[in-house]
N, C-alpha and C positions, 0 to 999 in steps of 0.2 A: 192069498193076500193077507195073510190076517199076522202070518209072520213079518208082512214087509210095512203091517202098519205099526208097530212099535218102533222099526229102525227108523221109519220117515219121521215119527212123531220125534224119538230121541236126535236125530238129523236135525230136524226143523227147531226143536229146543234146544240145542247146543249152535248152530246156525244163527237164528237170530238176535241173541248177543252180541256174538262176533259182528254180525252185522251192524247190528245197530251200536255197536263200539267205534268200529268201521266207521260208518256214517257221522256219529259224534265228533270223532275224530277230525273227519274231515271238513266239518261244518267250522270246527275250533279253527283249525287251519285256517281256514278261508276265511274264518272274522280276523285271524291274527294277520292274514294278509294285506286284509283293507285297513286296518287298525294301521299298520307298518306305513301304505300307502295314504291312510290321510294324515299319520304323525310326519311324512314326505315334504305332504303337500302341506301343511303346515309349517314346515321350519322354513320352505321354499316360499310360503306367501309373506312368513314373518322377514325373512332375509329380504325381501324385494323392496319391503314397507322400511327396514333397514337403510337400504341403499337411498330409499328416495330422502326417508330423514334428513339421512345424512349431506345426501344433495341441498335438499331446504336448509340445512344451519350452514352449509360452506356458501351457500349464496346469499343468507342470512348475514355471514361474517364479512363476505365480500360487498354489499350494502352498507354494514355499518363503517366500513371501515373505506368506503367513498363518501359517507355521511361525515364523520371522522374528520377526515383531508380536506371536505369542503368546510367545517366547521374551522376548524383551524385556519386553511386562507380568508375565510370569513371574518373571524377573529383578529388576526393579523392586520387585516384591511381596516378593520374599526380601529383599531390601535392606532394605525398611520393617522385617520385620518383623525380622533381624539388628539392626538399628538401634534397635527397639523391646526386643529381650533384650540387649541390650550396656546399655542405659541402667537397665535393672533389674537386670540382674548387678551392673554397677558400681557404682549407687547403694547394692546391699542389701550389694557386698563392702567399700564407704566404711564404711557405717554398723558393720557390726562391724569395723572397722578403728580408728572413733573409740567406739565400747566398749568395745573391747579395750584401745584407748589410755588413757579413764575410768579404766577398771577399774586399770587399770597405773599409772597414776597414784596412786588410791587406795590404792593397794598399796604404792608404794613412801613415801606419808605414814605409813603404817601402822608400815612396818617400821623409817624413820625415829625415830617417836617410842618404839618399842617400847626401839632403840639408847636412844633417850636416855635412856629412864627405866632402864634397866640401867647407863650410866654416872652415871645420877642417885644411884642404890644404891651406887653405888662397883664395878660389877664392868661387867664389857666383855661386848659381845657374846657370844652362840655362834660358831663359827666356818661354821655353819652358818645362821643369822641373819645373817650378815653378806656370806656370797656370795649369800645369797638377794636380797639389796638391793643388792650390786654387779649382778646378774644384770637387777634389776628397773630400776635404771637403764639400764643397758645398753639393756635391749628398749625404754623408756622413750623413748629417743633414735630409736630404729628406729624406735618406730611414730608419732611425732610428723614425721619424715621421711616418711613412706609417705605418710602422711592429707595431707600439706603439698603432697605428687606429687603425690596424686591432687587434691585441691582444684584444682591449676594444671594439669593435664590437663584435668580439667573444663571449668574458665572455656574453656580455648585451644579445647576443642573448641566451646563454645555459643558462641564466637565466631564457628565456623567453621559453624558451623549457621543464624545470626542470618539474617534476613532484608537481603537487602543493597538 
């Protein structure tokens, strides 16, 4: 026995190197595999998280852009109907614009003939009859301008409304 314990000893230490090379070895392995296997499952959970993103911004976009279309008929609709009170404001503030004009008119034949029949008498106005129809001229001129604006506002606008 004494021969066969040097070969066992030389055995056993040239052996468990190998071995435990071996073993190393395949410990390396086997972390390299899970390592492989969770870099997997990782690009696999990152690509899922991908898709759903990508899910969330296309339906994100398809949101906005019903948001969008409603915005716009929305718009649209205020438009009309701005466009529908602009044209009866303006028409109802013409029309007292040329009654006021009438009226101011009449007003100042009024006070016109009222002068003359005081100079007809021989005596002259009041001095207050008389700024009253400078007054009445005055405004006379203004609102004959106003109505005249507005008239040619008008046209320029149904021009610009016309069908082209």
């Amino acid at each position: 026995m004494t021969v066969w314990a040097p070969i066992l000893v030389a055995v056993v230490v040239a052996v468990v190197p190998l071995m435990s090379a071996w073993l190393t070895g395949r410990q390396l392995r086997a972390a390299k595999v899970q390592d492989w296997a969770r870099d997997d499952a990782l690009r696999e959970r990152e690509q899922k998280e991908r898709a759903q993103v990508a899910a969330q911004v296309a339906a994100a976009a398809a949101e906005v852009a019903a948001v969008k279309d409603h915005l716009v008929e929305s718009t649209n609709r205020t438009d009309r109907k701005l466009d529908d009170i602009h044209v009866l404001v303006n028409s109802s503030m013409t029309a007292a614009k040329q009654a006021e004009l009438a009226a101011t008119r009449r007003e100042v034949v009024l006070l016109r003939e009222n002068a003359a029949l005081h100079e007809a008498a021989g005596r002259s106005p009041s001095d207050d009859a008389s700024a009253a129809l400078t007054s009445a001229e005055d405004r006379l001129g203004e609102l004959q301008d106003e109505v005249e604006d507005r008239e040619r506002r008008t046209a320029s606008l149904d021009k610009q409304d016309a069908p082209r």
